[in-house]
N, C-alpha and C positions, 0 to 999 in steps of 0.2 A: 465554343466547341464546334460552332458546325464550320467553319471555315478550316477545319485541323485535318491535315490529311490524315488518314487512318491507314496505317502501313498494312496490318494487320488485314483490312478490309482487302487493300491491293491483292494479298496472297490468297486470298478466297478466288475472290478474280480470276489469280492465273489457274488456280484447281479448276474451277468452273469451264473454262475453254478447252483447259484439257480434254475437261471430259466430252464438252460437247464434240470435239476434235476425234476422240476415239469412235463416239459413238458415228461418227460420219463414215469415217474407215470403213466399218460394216459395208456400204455401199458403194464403195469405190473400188473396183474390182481391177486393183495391182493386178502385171502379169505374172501368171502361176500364184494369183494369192497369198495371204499374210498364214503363214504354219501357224499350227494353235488358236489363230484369233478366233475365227468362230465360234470352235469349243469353249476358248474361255469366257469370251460373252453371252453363252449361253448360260452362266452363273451368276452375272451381271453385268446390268447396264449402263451407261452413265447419258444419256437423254436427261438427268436432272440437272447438268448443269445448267440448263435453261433455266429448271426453276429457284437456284441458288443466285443467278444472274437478278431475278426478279425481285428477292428478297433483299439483295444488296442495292439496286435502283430504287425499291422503294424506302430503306432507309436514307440514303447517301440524298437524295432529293427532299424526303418528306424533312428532314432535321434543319437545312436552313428553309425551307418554303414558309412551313406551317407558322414558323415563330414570327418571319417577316409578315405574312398577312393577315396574324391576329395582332400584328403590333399598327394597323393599318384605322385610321381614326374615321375614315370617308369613306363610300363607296367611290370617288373617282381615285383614292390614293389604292384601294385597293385593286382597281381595273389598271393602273396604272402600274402595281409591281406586278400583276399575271401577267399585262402585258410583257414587261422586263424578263418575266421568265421563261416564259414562251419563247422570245426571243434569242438568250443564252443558250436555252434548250436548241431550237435550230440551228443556229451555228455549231456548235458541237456537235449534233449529229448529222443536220440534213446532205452538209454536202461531201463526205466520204462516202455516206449512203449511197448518193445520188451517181457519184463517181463510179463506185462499183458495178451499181445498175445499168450503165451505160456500157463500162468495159467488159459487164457478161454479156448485153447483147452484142456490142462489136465481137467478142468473141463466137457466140451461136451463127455471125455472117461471113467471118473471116478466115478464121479456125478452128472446123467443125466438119472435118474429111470426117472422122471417125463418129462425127453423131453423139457427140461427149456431149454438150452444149445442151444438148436438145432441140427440138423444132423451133423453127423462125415465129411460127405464131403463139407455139406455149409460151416462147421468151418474151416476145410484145405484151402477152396477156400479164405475164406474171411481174415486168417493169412497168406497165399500167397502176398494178395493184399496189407494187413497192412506191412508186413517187406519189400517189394518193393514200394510202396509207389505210388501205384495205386486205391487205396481205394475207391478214390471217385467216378472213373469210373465206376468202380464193384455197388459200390452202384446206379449211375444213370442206370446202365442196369437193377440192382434187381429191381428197384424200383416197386412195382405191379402189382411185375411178377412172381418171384421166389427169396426164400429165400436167406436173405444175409449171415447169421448167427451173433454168439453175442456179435461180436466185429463191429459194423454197424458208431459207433461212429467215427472210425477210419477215416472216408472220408473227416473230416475237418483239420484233421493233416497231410494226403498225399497235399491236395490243399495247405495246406500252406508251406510246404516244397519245392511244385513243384513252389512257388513264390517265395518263398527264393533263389530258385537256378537259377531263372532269374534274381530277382532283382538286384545282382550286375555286370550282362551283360545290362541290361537296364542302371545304371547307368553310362560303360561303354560308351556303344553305343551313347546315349542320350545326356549327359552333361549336356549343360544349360537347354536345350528343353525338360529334361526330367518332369520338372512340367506339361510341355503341353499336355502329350506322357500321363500321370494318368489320368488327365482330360477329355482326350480324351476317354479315357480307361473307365472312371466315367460318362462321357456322354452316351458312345453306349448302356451299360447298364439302362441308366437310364429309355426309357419309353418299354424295351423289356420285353417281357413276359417270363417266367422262366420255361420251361420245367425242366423236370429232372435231364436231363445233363447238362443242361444252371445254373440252382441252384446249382449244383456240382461244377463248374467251374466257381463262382459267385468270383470277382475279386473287385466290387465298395467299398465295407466294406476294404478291406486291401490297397486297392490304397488312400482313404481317410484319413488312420493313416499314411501313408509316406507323403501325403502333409503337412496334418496339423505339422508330424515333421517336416518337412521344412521350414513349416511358423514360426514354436517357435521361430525359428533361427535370424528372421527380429523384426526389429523394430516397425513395425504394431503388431506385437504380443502383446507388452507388450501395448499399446494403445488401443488394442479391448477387455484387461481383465474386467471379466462382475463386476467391483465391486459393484453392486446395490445386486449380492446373498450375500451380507456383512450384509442383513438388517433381523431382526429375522425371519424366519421360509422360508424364499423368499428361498433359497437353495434347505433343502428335499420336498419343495412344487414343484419345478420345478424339481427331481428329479420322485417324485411320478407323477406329469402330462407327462413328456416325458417317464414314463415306460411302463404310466396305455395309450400311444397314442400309443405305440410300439407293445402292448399287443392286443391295437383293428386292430390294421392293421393287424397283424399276426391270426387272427383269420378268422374263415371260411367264415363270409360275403364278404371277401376281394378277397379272392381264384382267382377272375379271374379278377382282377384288374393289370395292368402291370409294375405300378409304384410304387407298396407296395415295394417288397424287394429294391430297391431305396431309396423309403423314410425312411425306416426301416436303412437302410446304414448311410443314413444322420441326423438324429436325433441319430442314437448310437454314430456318429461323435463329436455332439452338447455335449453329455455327456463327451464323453472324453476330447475335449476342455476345458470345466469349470474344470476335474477333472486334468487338465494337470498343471496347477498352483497352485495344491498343496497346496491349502489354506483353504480347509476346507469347499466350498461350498456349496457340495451338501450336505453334515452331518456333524454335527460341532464334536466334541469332544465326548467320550464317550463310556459305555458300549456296546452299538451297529455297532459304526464304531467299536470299536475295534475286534469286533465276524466276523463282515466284512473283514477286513481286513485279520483276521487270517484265514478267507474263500477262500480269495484272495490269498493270498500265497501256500494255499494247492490245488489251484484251478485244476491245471492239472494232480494229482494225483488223487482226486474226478473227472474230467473229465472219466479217465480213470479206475476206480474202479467202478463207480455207477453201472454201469449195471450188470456185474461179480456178485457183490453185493446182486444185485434185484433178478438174476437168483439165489443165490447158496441158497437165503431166500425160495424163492416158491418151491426149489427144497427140502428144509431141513423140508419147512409146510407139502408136499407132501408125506413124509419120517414118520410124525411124525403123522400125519393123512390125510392119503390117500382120492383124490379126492372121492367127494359122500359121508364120510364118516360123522357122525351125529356130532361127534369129527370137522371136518374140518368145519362145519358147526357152530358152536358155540364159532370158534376163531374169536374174536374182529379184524378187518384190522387194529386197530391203533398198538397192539400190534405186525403185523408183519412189519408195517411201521417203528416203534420206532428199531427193532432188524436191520432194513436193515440198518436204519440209522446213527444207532451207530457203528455198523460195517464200513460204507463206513468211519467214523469221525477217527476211529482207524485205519483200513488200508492206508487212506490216511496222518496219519501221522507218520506212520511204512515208507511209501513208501519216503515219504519229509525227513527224519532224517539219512534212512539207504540206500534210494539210489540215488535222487534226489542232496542233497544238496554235499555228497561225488563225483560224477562221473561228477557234475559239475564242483567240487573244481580240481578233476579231470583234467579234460579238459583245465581250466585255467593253470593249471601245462605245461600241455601238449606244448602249443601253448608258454608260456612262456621258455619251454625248446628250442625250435624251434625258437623264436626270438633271442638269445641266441644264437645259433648257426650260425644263419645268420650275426649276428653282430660281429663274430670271422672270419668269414671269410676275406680275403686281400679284394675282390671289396664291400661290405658290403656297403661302403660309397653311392653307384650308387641305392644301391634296397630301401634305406629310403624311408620313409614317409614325 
């Protein structure tokens, strides 16, 4: 099972960026503005697809890890697959990452008449934090204080890193206890109120995709599948009512309420679940899952393009009629909407074909040169799995 692609999960994915996608809009001040948009996000938000993002990385990772390093008979076979995965893991993300980080600062030195970019030292500070992988902190000290610069996205891919690189010390550690040990983890969270830093370091979304991987694994799993989304429209109805619940909690009436990001945790959970059996639930068949899904695939490249994207658009409007200018004034927002966006659909699948799917295939190489090597070795027999 855990090597099966999950279509289903893909279309999560691409809902997830969307939203994160929308909710950036909010700050990207198109000329003459987006008509309605403010109002209507005033009703709701979608800043959760980050934490539907969370819950689907921590299932999508914990379902092959967990099994491979409880199936691990040595402590050097087991330092031997973290290392393996540690490794897969870096090639698949670090160097698109890394690429972005570099093309937003040549951007804040190249093409940045307009001050889209942000300053030359918030940018340093804040590709400091992205290639070490402190991001998030960076971001909870910025936060409505002083600028982060335009790589700000960054801080949910430092947090999930810095769980990855626990996670298989907790599996360690843990063993059987470790259901207890997320739970636990998924409790203290659950009625606390989320400062800054607390939202940085927000752990219930990623602890809840390594359970429910856990759970797939049992026998209850295949007993609690919801087959009642089998019956016509019961699927994208419960897809649209958990997004459009998601949407009102993440919105500003809720702001000081302590158990939103909680609930927000646990109904992205509720989706992933139905999406986890790969049946078709939430969206049956069709031109739109399929736009989804190919959304979904390209998800972490659009993650990491969109904004680049948003600035190098306001920066090129800027360029082509200068703020105040009667010219700036008479450009339609939908037509710089459409340029961004066509732009992020292109770069992000420049990004999927020339660097993403290679330095992955990459990395598989890699780790499989390295198994290969161990298994020539004379004591070989003692580090298996």
């Amino acid at each position: 099972m855990s090597g099966r692609r999950i279509l289903d999960i893909e279309l999560l994915r691409g809902i997830a960026v969307l939203g994160v996608l929308v909710h950036h809009l909010q700050t990207m001040p198109f000329p003459g503005g987006l008509p309605g948009f403010e109002s209507a996000t005033a009703h709701g938000q979608f800043w959760w697809g980050v934490d539907l993002f969370f819950v689907i990385s921590g299932f999508v990772i914990a379902r092959g890890l967990i099994p491979l390093l409880r199936g691990c008979h040595t402590p050097q076979a087991f330092w031997h697959e973290t290392r393996d995965f540690w490794i897969r893991r870096a090639f698949r993300l670090l160097p698109s990452a890394w690429l972005w980080l570099l093309l937003m600062l040549m951007g804040t030195l190249l093409f940045n008449h307009s001050g889209a970019f942000g300053t030359v030292q918030a940018n340093l500070q804040a590709t400091l934090a992205g290639f070490l992988q402190f991001a998030n902190f960076r971001f909870a000290e910025s936060f409505m204080r002083f600028e982060y610069g335009a790589s700000f996205v960054y801080w949910s891919l430092s947090l999930e890193e810095q769980f990855y690189l626990l996670l298989p010390l907790l599996i360690l550690v843990c063993r059987k206890r470790l259901v207890w040990v997320l739970l636990v983890l998924v409790a203290v969270q659950l009625f606390t109120w989320r400062s800054a830093l607390l939202m940085s370091i927000r752990t219930d979304a990623l602890a809840l995709g390594v359970l429910l991987a856990m759970w797939s694994s049992r026998p209850s799993y295949l007993t609690w599948e919801p087959r009642l989304l089998r019956r016509p429209w019961s699927g994208p109805l419960m897809l649209i009512g958990l997004g459009a619940a998601v949407s009102v909690l993440a919105s500003t009436p809720f702001n000081l309420a302590s158990y939103r990001v909680a609930v927000i945790a646990l109904l992205c959970a509720t989706l992933v679940w139905i999406a986890s059996y790969n049946r078709d639930y939430l969206l049956p068949k069709g031109k739109l899952k399929q736009i989804l899904v190919w959304l979904g695939t390209r998800s972490y490249g659009i993650y990491l393009i969109h904004i680049p994207a948003f600035f190098a658009v306001r920066e090129g409007w800027f360029r082509f009629a200068p703020a105040g200018s009667q010219d700036m004034a008479m450009q339609p927002p939908a037509l710089a909407l459409f340029c961004a966006m066509t732009l992020i659909v292109l770069l992000s699948e420049l990004n999927y074909r020339l660097i993403e799917l290679p330095m992955r295939n990459r990395g598989a190489r890699l780790v499989q040169h390295l198994r290969l090597s161990r298994s020539a070795l004379p004591s070989s027999g003692a580090t298996s799995c």
